[in-house]
C-alpha positions as CSV (number, residue, x, y, z in Angstrom):
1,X,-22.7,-21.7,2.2
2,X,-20.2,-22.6,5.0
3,X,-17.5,-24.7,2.4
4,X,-18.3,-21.5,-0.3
5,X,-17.4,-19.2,2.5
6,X,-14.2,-21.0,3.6
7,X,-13.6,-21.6,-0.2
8,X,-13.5,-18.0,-0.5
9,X,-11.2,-17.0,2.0
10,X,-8.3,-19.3,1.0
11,X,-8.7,-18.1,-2.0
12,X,-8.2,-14.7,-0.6
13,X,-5.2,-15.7,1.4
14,X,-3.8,-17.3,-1.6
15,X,-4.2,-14.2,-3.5
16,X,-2.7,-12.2,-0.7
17,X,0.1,-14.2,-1.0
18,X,0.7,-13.5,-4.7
19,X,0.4,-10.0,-4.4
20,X,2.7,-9.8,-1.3
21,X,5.3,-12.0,-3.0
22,X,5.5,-9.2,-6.2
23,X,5.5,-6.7,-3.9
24,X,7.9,-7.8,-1.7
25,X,10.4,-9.9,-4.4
26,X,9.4,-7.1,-7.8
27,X,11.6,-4.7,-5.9
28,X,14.6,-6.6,-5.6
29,X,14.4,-8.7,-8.9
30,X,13.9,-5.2,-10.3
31,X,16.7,-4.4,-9.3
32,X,18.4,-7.4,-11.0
33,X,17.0,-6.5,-14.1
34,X,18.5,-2.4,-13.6
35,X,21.6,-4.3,-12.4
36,X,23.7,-3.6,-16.1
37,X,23.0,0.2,-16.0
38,X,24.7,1.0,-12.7
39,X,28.4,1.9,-12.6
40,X,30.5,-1.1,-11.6
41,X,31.1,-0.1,-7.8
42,X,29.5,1.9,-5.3
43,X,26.4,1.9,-7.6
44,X,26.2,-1.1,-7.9
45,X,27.3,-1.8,-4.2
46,X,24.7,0.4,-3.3
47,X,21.5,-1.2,-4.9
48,X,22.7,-4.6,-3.5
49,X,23.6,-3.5,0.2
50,X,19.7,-2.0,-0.1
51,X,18.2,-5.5,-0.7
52,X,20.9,-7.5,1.2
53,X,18.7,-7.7,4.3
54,X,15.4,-8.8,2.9
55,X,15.8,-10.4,-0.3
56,X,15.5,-14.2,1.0
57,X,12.4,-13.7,3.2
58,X,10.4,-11.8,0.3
59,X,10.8,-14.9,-1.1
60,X,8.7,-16.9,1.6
61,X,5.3,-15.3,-0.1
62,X,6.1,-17.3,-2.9
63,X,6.6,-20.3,-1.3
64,X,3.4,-20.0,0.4
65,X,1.3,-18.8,-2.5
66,X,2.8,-22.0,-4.3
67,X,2.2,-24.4,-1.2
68,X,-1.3,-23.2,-0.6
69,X,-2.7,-23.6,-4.3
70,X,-1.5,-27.5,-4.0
71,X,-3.0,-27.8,-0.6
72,X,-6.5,-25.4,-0.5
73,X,-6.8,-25.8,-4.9
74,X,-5.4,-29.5,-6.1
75,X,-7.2,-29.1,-9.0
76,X,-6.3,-25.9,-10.2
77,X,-2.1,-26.6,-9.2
78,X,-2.4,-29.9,-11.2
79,X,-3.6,-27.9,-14.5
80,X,-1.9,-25.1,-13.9
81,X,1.4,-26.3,-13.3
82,X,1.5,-28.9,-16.6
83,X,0.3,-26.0,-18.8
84,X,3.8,-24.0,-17.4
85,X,6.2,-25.9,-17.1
86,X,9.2,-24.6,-19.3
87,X,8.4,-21.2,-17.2
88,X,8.1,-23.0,-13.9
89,X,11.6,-24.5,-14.9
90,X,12.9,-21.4,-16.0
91,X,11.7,-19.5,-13.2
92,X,13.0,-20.9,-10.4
93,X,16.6,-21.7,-12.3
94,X,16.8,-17.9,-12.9
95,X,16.0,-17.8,-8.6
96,X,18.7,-20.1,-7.7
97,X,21.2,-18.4,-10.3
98,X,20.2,-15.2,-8.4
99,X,20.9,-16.4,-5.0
100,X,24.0,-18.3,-5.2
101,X,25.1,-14.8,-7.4
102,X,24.0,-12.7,-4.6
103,X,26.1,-14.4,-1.9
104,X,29.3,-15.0,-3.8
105,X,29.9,-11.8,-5.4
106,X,30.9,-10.7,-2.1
107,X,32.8,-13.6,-1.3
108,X,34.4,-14.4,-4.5
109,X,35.7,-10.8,-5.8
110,X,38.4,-12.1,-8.2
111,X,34.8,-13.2,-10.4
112,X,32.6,-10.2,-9.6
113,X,32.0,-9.1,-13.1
114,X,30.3,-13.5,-14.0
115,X,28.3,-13.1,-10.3
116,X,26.8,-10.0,-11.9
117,X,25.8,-11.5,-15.0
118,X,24.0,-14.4,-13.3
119,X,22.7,-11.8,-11.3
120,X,21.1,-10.0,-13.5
121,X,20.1,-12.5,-15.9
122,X,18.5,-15.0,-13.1
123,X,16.4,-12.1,-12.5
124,X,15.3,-11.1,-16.0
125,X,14.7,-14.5,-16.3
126,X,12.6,-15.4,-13.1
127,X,10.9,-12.0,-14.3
128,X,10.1,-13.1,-17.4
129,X,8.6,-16.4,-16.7
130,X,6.0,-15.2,-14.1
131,X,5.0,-12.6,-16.8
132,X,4.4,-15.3,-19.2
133,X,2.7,-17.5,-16.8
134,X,0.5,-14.9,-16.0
135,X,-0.7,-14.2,-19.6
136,X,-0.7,-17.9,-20.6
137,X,-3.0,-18.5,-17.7
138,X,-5.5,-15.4,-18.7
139,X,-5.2,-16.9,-22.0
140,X,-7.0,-19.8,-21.1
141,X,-5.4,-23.4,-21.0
142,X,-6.7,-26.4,-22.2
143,X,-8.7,-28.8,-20.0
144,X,-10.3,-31.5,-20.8
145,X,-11.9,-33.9,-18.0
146,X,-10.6,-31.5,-15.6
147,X,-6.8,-32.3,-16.6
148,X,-4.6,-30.3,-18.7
149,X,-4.6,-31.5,-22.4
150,X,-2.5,-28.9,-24.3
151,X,1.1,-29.2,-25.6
152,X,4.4,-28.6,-24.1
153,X,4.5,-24.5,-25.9
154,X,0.8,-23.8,-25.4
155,X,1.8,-21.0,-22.9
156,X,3.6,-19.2,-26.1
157,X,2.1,-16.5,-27.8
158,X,2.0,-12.6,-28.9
159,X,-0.2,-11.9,-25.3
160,X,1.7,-14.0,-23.1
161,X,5.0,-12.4,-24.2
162,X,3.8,-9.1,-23.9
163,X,2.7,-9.4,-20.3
164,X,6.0,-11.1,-19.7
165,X,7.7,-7.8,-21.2
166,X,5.3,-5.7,-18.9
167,X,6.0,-7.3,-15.8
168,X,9.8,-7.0,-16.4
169,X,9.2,-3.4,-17.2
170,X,7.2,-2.8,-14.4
171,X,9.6,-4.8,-11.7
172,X,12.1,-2.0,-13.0
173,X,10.0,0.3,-12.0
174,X,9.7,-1.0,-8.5
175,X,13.6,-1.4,-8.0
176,X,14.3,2.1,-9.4
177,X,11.6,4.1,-7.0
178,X,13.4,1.5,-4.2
179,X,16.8,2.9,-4.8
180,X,15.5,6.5,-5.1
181,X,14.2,5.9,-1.1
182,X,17.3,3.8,0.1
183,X,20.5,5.2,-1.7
184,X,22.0,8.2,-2.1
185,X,24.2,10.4,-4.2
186,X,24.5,9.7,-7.8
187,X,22.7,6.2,-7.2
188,X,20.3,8.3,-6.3
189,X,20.3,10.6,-9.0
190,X,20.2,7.5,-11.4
191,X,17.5,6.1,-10.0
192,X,15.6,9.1,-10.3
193,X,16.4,9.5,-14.0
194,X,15.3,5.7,-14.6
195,X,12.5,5.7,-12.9
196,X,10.9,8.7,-14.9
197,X,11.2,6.2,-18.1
198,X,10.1,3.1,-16.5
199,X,6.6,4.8,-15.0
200,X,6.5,5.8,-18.8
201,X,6.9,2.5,-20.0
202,X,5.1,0.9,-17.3
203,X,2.0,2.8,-18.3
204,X,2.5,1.8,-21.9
205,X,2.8,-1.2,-20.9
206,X,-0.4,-1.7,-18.3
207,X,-2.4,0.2,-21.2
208,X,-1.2,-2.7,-24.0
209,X,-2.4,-5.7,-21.5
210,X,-5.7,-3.8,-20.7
211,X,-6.4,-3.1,-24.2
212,X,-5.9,-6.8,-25.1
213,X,-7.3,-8.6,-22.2
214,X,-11.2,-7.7,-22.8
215,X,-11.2,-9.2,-26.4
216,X,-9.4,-12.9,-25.4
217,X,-12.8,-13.9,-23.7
218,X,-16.2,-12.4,-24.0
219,X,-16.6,-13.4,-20.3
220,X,-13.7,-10.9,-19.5
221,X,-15.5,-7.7,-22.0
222,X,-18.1,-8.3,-20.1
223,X,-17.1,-7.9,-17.0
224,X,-15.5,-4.7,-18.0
225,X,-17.7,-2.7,-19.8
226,X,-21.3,-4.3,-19.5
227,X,-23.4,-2.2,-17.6
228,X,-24.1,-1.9,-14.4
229,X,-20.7,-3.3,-13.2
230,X,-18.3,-0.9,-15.3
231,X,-19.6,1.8,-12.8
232,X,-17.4,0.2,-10.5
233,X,-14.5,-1.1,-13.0
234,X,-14.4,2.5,-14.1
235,X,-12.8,3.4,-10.9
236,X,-10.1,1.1,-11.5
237,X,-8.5,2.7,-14.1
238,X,-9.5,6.3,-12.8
239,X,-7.1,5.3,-9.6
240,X,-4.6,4.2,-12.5
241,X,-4.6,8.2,-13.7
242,X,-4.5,9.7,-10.5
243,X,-1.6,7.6,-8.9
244,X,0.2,8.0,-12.1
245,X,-0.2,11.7,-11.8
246,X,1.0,11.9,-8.5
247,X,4.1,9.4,-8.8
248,X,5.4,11.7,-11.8
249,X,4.7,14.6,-9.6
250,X,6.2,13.1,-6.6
251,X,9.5,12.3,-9.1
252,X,9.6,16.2,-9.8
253,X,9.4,17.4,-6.7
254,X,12.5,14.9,-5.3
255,X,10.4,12.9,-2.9
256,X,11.9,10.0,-1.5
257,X,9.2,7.1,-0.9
258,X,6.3,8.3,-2.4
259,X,7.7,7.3,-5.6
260,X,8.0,4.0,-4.0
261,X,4.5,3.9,-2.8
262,X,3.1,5.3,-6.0
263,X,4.5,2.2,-7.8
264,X,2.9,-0.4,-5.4
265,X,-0.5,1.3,-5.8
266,X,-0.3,0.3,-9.6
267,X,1.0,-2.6,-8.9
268,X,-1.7,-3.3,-6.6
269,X,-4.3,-1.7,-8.9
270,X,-3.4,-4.3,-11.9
271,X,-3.6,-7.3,-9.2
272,X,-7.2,-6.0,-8.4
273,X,-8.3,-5.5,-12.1
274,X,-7.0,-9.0,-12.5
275,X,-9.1,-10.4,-9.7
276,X,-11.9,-8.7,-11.4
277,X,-11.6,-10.8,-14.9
278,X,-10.7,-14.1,-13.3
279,X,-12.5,-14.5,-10.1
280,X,-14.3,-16.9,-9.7
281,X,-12.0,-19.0,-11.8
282,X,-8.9,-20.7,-10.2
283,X,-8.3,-21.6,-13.8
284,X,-10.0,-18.9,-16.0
285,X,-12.7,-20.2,-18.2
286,X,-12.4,-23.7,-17.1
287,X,-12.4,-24.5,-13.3
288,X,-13.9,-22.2,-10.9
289,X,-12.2,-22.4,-7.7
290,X,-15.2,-24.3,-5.4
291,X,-14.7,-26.8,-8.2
292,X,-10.7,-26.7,-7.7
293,X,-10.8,-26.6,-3.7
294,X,-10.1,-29.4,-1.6
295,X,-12.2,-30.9,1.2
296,X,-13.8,-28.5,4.2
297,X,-12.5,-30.5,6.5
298,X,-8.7,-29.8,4.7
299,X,-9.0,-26.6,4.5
300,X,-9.9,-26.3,8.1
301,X,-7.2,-28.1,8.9
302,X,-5.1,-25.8,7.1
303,X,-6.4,-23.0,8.4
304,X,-5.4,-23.3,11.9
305,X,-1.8,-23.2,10.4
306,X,-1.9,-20.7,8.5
307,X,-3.5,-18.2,11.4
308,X,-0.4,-18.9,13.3
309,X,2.0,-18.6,10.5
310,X,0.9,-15.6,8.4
311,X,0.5,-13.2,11.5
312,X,4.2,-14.7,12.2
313,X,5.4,-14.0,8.8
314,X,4.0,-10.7,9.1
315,X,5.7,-9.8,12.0
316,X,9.4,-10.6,11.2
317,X,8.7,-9.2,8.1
318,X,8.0,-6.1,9.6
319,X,10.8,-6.0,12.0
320,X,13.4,-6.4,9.6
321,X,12.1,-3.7,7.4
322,X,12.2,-1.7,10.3
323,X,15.3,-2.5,11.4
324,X,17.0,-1.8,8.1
325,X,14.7,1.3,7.6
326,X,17.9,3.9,6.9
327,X,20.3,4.4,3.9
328,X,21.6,1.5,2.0
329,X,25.1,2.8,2.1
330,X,28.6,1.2,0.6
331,X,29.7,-1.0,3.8
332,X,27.1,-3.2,3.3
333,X,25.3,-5.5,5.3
334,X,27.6,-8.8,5.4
């Protein structure tokens, strides 16, 4: 019971992890992906100087969701990671093209217009790929002796692109409500207009994933509709209606960060309706996660770490948002 216990709760932290890295980096790779749209100038000055802060820690919650699957789930990284990766690849090239982009278009002006290509395509890109990964992975990948013993393209299919598609439509979404809450004027006003679409298409786009998950598994319907747990996986999407409602009413009335919020609650719904189909699965359908863990006395070890690090993390986290809590602006950060 102890090892199940402590099992559990790095699988927790991993999944906290996750969820804070799409939180955290969806915002700002959103608002890569919007990049095109806004007028060359202080629109686009704007939606950079609002990320220009924080985009390089977001990405420590990827790092550590990474790190921690290898060290608490061998198992499950060793699968996981040969069944992806082409979008592990692609991925974190699209990251690196994003960064260096991010840096030198204010450095290197004469070649604004290429920085803002590779910024916005390193971010549809990086976009992209975890959308992917995540349908190839609820998909189901091929194991065989508890090693991965599909092709090179198994990830590829109809499901896996469209939960690509949805995540880069809903990453929009984020980075649109962001800029209604940190700029100003006709960024502003932009924002506003975009972001009425995107919660359309995000919707549309949730509905499509939830409507095709249930019948990739009979283990996933299940859990879903079988009676008695849909009384409680009913609430799921009844939260998804009524933070729906309110982020369309909230864009009407010309609130600032509720739109904002409104989008993380979905966001934060869809991560808990997919804990509901996997868990207990580090590898869905194949390797449960007390299979894919690693020794107690690992974890332990690990543990200890990660009490001082993650409060830490936290912390600075929280500072810097705070710091930077005002209007983007045009002067910019650098």
């Amino acid at each position: 019971m102890y090892s199940i216990d402590l099992t559990t709760f790095w699988a927790a932290i991993i999944g906290f992890a996750v969820m804070a890295y799409v939180v955290m980096d969806g915002f700002d790779l959103g608002i890569g992906i919007l990049f095109p749209s806004f007028a060359v100038g202080d629109e686009r000055d704007q939606a950079m100087n609002s990320i220009a802060p924080v985009w390089d820690g977001n990405e420590t919650w990827l790092v550590m969701g990474g790190g921690g699957l290898l060290a608490a789930f061998p198992l499950a990284y060793a699968i996981i990671l040969p069944a992806t990766y082409p979008l592990m690849i692609a991925m974190l090239l699209g990251l690196v093209f994003r960064g260096v982009a991010f840096e030198f278009r204010w450095r290197d002006p004469g070649h604004r217009p290429l920085w803002d290509i590779a910024f916005w395509l390193g971010s549809l890109v990086a976009a992209f790929a975890q959308g992917v990964t995540l349908g190839a992975i609820l998909q189901g990948i091929h194991v065989v002796n508890d090693a991965y013993a599909g092709g090179w393209l198994d990830w590829l299919s109809p499901f896996s692109i469209l939960t690509g598609v949805a995540v880069v439509i809903g990453y929009a979404l984020l980075g649109a409500t962001w800029l209604i809450w940190k700029t100003e004027g006709t960024s502003q006003r932009h924002a506003r207009r975009a972001a009425f679409w995107l919660g359309a298409g995000t919707l549309l786009a949730l509905a499509a994933v939830s409507a095709v998950t249930p019948f990739l598994d009979y283990d996933y319907w299940r859990r879903w509709f079988a009676m008695p747990g849909v009384l409680l996986t009913a609430q799921v999407p009844l939260l998804v209606l009524i933070c729906s409602a309110t982020f369309f009413w909230s864009l009407k009335r010309e609130f600032e960060r509720l739109p904002f919020l409104m989008a993380l609650a979905l966001f934060l719904l869809s991560f808990i309706g997919l804990g509901i189909s996997i868990y207990p699965y580090a590898v869905p359908r194949a390797i449960t996660i007390w299979d894919a863990a690693a020794p107690v006395e690992s974890q332990l070890f690990m543990l200890v770490g990660a009490c001082v690090i993650i409060p830490l993390i936290l912390a600075y986290t929280g500072w810097a948002y705070w710091v930077f809590r005002g209007k983007a602006g045009t002067a910019g950060y650098h």
